[in-house]
Structure formats: structure tokens, C-alpha cells
C-alpha positions, 0 to 999 in steps of 0.5 A: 533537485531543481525547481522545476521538479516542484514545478511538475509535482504542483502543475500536475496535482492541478490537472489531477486535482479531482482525479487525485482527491476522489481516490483519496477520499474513497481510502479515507471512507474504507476507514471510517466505515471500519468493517473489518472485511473491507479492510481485510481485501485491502490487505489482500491486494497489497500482499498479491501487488508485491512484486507484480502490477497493481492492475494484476493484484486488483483483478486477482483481489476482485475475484476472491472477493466474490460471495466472501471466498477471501472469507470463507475459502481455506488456504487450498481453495484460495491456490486453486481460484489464484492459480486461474488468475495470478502468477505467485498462486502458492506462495501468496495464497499462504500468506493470505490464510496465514494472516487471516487466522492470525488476526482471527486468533489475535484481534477477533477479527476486528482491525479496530482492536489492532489500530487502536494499539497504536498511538501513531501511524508510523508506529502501527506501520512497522509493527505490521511490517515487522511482525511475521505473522503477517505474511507478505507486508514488508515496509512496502506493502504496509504502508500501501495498505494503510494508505489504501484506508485512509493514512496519510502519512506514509510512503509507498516506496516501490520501484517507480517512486524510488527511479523519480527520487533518484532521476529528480536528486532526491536521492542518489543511490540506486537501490536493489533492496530496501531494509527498514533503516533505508525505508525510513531514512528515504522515506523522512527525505520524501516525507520532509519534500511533501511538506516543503510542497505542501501536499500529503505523502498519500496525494504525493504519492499518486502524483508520483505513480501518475508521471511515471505510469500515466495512471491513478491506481490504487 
């Protein structure tokens, strides 16, 4: 990594500025509100943003979120209303029940009661990405999640993120799959680069995304 790379991150969290600090404050207001629906769509639309765009999963999450369908609707009603709009209607629409009725049946539907299990993030994090009743939220998909609500401190580590740390020597390996001990491990190498900037893991990582996309999405 050169200075030049630093140089970049700043230079365009400049011009980004209020672009940047508007999305996060619009995450850290979904938690403080604490109503379990909205937090409920936002892990909605990162089980349907693994492994397609984040513009296909908004879309997709915007429409089952009309009149509470995400809510009210059962498994096959939610594969009917994906299979119109989204590639992985089947599998997905599973998921998406599956987790439902798990945090139904666990925690009364209330995130509150899961959050507050955890003394920190992290672990509350791995606790999400590790446990199989919640369907389709690897280490990837919980941490965009979670920082989609207003975390701060996790990494998002999909593939765009992953090519900059490798094109800039933040890392030197090229990944086909991560497992939790390399999500970790990468994620302290970024972890310990925001702080060297000085700017959080949730703002870096929409810096990030912004120089390999040209855009700021959630």
C-alpha cells in the first residue's frame, strides 16, 4: 500500500462528504427507532443482495415491503411475488420465512431482545453469521446488515471491496471464498486501516464501493 491509496480514500470522502454522512446517518436513525419491522426489511435485503446487485435486492425488498407482505405473506406467497422480480425467488423466499419464524419463535419478534444479548458488535455479528436458523447471513451478509442499522464497526467484505484491498497490497491473495478465520483476519487488516485514516469501517466502506461503482448504495 502506498500513500497515494490514503491520499484517494481522504480526497474522495471530501467530495463525498455529505453524500457519505447522510447515508450513515439515515442507518444510525433505523436503530434508534428500534421498530422491529424496519429492521426485519433490512435483513430482508441483505439475504436477497448475496451474490447479486444491491440495486436488484433494494427493488426486490421494496416491493415485498408494500402493505407488510414481507410481514403477513407465507413462504409461497413470497416465491410467487420474488419470482416476478428476482432471480433466486426459491431459495431466497425460504430463507426469508425461515428467519422470520425463527426470530418470531426466539425473540418475540423483537430485535431488541437479540441485540441486547450481546456485549459487543462483533460478537453479536458472528453469532448472526453462524447460526443456521438464520438463513442466508454468512459473515458477509451480517455484517451489511448490522451496518445497514447503524453499526459502525464492521466490514462488508464482498467482492468489490476484496479486488481494491488486493489492487492497492492491503492484501495479496486472491480469494474465491472467505471462511470466518479469513473474514476476521481481513477484515482486522481494513479494520486496523480505518484507524490508521482515521475514518470508521461503515464510512470506509462506502468510500470503498463509491471508487469501484461510481455510486453510494446501500
Amino acid at each position: 500500500m502506498n500513500s497515494n491509496f490514503k491520499e484517494l480514500i481522504i480526497s474522495t470522502y471530501d467530495s463525498q462528504y455529505d453524500l457519505i454522512n447522510k447515508k450513515i446517518s439515515d442507518f444510525e436513525k433505523i436503530i434508534v427507532r428500534n421498530e422491529s419491522k424496519e429492521i426485519f426489511h433490512e435483513m430482508v435485503f441483505c439475504i436477497l443482495a448475496a451474490g447479486t446487485s444491491a440495486k436488484l435486492a433494494e427493488t426486490a425488498s421494496e416491493i415485498l415491503k408494500e402493505n407488510d407482505f414481507f410481514i403477513k405473506a407465507n413462504e409461497k406467497e413470497i416465491v410467487s411475488k420474488l419470482k416476478k422480480c428476482y432471480r433466486f425467488y426459491n431459495v431466497r423466499g425460504k430463507y426469508i420465512i425461515q428467519t422470520r419464524e425463527f426470530i418470531i419463535s426466539q425473540y418475540d419478534f423483537d430485535f431488541k431482545k437479540l441485540f441486547n444479548s450481546f456485549d459487543d458488535n462483533i460478537s453479536l455479528r458472528n453469532f448472526i453469521a453462524t447460526n443456521k436458523a438464520f438463513k442466508g447471513l454468512g459473515m458477509k451478509a451480517s455484517s451489511h446488515f448490522l451496518r445497514n442499522i447503524g453499526y459502525s464497526c464492521l466490514a462488508i467484505l464482498d467482492f468489490h471491496i476484496l479486488d481494491i484491498m488486493r489492487e492497492h497490497k492491503l492484501i495479496k491473495f486472491n480469494l474465491k471464498s472467505i471462511n470466518k478465520k479469513k473474514y476476521l483476519h481481513i477484515e482486522k487488516i481494513l479494520r486496523n486501516f480505518s484507524k490508521e485514516i482515521k475514518i470508521d469501517l461503515a464510512r470506509l466502506d462506502l468510500i470503498l464501493w463509491y471508487l469501484k461503482t461510481g455510486t453510494i448504495i446501500k
